[in-house]
N, C-alpha and C positions, 0 to 999 in steps of 0.2 A: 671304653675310652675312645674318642675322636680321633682318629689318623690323619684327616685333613683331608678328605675324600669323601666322608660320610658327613649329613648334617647331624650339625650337636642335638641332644634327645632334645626333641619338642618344637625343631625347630620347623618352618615351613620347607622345601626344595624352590630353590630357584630357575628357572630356566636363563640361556644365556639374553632371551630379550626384557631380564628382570621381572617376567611375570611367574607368579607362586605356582605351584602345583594345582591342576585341575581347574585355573582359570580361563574365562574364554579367551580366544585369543584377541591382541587389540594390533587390527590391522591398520593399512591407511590408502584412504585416494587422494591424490596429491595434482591439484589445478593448478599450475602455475603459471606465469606471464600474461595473466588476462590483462592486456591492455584496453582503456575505453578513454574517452573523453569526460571530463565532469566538469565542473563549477564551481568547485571545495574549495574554500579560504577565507580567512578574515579581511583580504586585502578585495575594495570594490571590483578591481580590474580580474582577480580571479573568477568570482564570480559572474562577471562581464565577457572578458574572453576566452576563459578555460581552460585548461592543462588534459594533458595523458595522465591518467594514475594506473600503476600495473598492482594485481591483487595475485598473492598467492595463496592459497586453500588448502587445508591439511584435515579430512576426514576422517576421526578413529572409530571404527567398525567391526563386529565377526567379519569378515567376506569367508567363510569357509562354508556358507548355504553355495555362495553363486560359484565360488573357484568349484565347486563340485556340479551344482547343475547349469552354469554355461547360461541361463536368463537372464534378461536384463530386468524383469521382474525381481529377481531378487538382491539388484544392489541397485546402486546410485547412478542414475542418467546425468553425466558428469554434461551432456551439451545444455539440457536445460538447467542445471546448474550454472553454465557458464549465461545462461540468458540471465538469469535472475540475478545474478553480481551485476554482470552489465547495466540491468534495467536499474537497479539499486544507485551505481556509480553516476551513470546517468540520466540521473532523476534528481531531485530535489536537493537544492547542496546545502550541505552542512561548513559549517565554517572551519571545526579541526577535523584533521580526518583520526582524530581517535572514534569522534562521532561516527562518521562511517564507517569503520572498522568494527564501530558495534552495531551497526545494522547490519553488517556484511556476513558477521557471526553467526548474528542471530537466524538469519535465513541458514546457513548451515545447519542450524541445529534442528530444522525440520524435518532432514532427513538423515543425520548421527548424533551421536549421544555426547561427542567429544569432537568438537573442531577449535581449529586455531587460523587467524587469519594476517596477514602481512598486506599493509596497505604502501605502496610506494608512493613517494612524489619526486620525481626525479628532476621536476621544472620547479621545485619552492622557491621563492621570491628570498635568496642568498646573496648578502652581495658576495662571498667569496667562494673559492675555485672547493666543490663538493663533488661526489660520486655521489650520493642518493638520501634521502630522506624514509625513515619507514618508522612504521607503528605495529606491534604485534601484538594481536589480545588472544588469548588461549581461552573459552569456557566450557564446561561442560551442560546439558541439558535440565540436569538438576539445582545448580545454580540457579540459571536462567528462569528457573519454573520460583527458586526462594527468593527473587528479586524482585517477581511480577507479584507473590504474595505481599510485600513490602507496603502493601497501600496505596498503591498506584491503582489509580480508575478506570473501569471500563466505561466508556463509553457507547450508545450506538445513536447515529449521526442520519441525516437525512442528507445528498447530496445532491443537488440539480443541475445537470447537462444542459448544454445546449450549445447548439453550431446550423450556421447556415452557408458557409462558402468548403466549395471542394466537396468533395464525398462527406457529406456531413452524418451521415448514419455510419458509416467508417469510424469517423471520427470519436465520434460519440462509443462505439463498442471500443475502440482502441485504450479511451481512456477509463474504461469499467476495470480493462485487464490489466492497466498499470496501476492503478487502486489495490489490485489482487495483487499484484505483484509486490509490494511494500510486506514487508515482513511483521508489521504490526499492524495492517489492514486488513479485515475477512469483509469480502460482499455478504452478506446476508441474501439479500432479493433486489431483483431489477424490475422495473414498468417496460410496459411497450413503448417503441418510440409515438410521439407524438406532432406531428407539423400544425406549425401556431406561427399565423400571422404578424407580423414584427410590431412592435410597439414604441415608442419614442419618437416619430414622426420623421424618423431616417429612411430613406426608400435603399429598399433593400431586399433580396430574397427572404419567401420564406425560413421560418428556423427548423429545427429538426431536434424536440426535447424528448428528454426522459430522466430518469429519479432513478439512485440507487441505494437503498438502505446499507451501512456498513458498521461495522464495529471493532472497535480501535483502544489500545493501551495509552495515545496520543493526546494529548491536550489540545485542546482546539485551536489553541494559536499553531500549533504543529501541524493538525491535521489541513488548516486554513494553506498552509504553505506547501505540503502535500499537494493539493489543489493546484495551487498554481505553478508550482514545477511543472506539473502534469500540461496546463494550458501551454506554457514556455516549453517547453520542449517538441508541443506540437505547432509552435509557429506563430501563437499567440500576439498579437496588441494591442493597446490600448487608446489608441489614438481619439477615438469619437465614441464620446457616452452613447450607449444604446446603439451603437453601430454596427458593422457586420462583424463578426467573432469565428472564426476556424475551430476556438473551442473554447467556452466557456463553462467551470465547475464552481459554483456557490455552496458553501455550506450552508443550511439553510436551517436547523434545529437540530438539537443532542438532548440524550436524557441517560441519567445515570444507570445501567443496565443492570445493576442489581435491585436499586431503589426503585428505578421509574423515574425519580424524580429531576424535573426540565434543570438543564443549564444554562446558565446565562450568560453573557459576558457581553462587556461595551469599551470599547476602550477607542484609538483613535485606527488599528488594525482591523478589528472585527468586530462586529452585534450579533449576539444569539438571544434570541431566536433574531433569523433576517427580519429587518426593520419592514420589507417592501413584499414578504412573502404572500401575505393575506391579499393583497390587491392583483396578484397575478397568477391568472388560472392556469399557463403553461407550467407552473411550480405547483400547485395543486394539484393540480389532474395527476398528472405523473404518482405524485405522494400518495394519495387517496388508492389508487391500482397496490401501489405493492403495505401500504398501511390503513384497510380501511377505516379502523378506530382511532387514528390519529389525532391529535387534537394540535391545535396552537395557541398560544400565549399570544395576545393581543394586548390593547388598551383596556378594551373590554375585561379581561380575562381570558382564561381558557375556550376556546371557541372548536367544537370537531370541524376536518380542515374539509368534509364533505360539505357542511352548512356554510361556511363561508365560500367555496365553490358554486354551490348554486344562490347565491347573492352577487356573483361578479356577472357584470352585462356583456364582458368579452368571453365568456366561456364557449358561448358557442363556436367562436374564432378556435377554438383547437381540437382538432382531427384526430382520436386516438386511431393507431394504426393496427393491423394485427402479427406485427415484426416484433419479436420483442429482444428487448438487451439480454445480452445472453450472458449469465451467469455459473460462476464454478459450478461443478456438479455437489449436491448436497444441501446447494442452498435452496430458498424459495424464489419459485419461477413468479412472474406476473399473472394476475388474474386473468378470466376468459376474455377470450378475445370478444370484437361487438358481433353481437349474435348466441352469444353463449359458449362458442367453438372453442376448446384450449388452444394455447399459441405453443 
């Protein structure tokens, strides 16, 4: 009989942090008050001027490897964690921040199995007297993994760089790593930078291009907007078609990564394949380096984007160089450099 001391036959022991007997244990790293800047809101002027959002992070993990061996190999480098919320926060805005809460997650969950996140908005556009706004999502990794099976698409995407004012080879790697940085974007392979003659009859510095294959869970009107967060936050305008650019990223073609087969879309945001890609060699060249059997969708049809390369009369206007964009480790590097040399 039970005394109230002993558990009833069969039953599991509790421990007082409610975990059973002989489970691991589930610790936690806990980031809290990461203040950034962002652009999050339905209202234009959010978007426009921006707000502070403070993020707090809740990691559940073993730590009983690193409490015992003291590396930071074996837990969470909680600074570049606090880079990658940042980069997230201030990046690409989302209109509620349930949205960003769940991109915020999800980068968590690259390096735990169970995080939960609290998005603040402390400036929400209120008319009356509040202390704070916040959003909490809690998920685990295995969720996260029965979501993506749900039918949502892989994509892998062709993207084309280019900048010709200020460090424009800065530039251009700056924004490969913010691409990496989005927690539903993997670089695949990047091209060598390429310097190509400007076009559009603007006088202007040369450009400084290159191409980076990626691959994305994102719909392409999403990934399109990806893109130009990325330009907008590096300073980006629009003032004069074909003008000078501090940074410019074009999507330029997607093909369904399990099928193969091309994507399209046209609408008054975006055309895939790019309607202007075939006529310009500093979009090709790049492409052809990290995809030599690539092909593009034309008038014509399907065209490989080598053959249309050597049909443009301005190709020779583009200089491949032997610098090349440098990509996470794991992915593919750019082809040899000219001469044969690897970069």
């Amino acid at each position: 009989m039970a005394d109230g001391t002993d558990p009833a036959p069969g039953a599991a022991q509790v421990d007082r942090a409610g975990r059973s007997e002989g489970a691991a244990p589930v610790d936690e790293i806990r980031l809290t008050g990461l203040r950034v800047r962002g652009h999050h809101g339905v209202f234009e002027h959010e978007k426009r001027d921006g707000q502070d959002f403070v993020i707090d992070a809740v990691l559940r993990r073993d730590l009983t490897r690193p409490a015992a061996s003291d590396a930071l190999a074996d837990t969470v480098d909680y600074g570049t964690l606090a880079d990658t919320l940042a980069a997230i926060v201030a990046g690409p805005p989302y209109d509620l921040i349930e949205a960003l809460a769940g991109a915020l997650v999800e980068a968590c969950l690259q390096v735990c199995e169970d995080a939960e996140v609290t998005v603040h908005k402390p400036e929400a556009p209120i008319t009356h007297a509040f202390a704070d706004v916040a959003v909490t999502l809690r998920r685990t990794r295995a969720e996260a993994a029965a979501g993506s099976d749900s039918g949502e698409r892989t994509l892998r995407a062709v993207v084309s760089l280019g900048a010709n004012l200020g460090d424009a080879a800065a530039a251009l790697q700056d924004a490969v790593h913010a691409l990496e940085l989005h927690p539903r974007i993997e670089v695949l392979a990047g091209s060598p930078l390429y310097v190509t003659a400007p076009v559009g009859g603007v006088e202007q510095p040369d450009f400084h291009n290159a191409a980076v294959l990626v691959e994305t869970s994102l719909p392409p009107r999403e990934l399109l907007a990806v893109c130009q967060g990325i330009e907008v936050a590096a300073g980006r305008t629009r003032e004069v078609r074909w003008g000078p650019r501090t940074l410019d990223l074009d999507l330029i073609a997607a093909h369904d990564a399990r099928t193969g087969a091309a994507v399209t879309h046209d609408d008054a945001i975006l055309t895939l394949p790019h309607p202007r890609a075939a006529e310009r060699a500093f979009v090709l060249a790049p492409w052809a380096d990290i995809d030599p059997d690539a092909s593009l969708t034309t008038v014509a049809g399907p065209q490989p984007v080598r053959a249309l390369l050597d049909r443009l009369a301005d190709a020779g206007g583009v200089r491949r160089t032997a610098t090349p964009v440098r990509v996470p480790t794991g992915a593919s590097g750019a082809g040899p450099a000219p001469g044969g040399d690897p970069v």
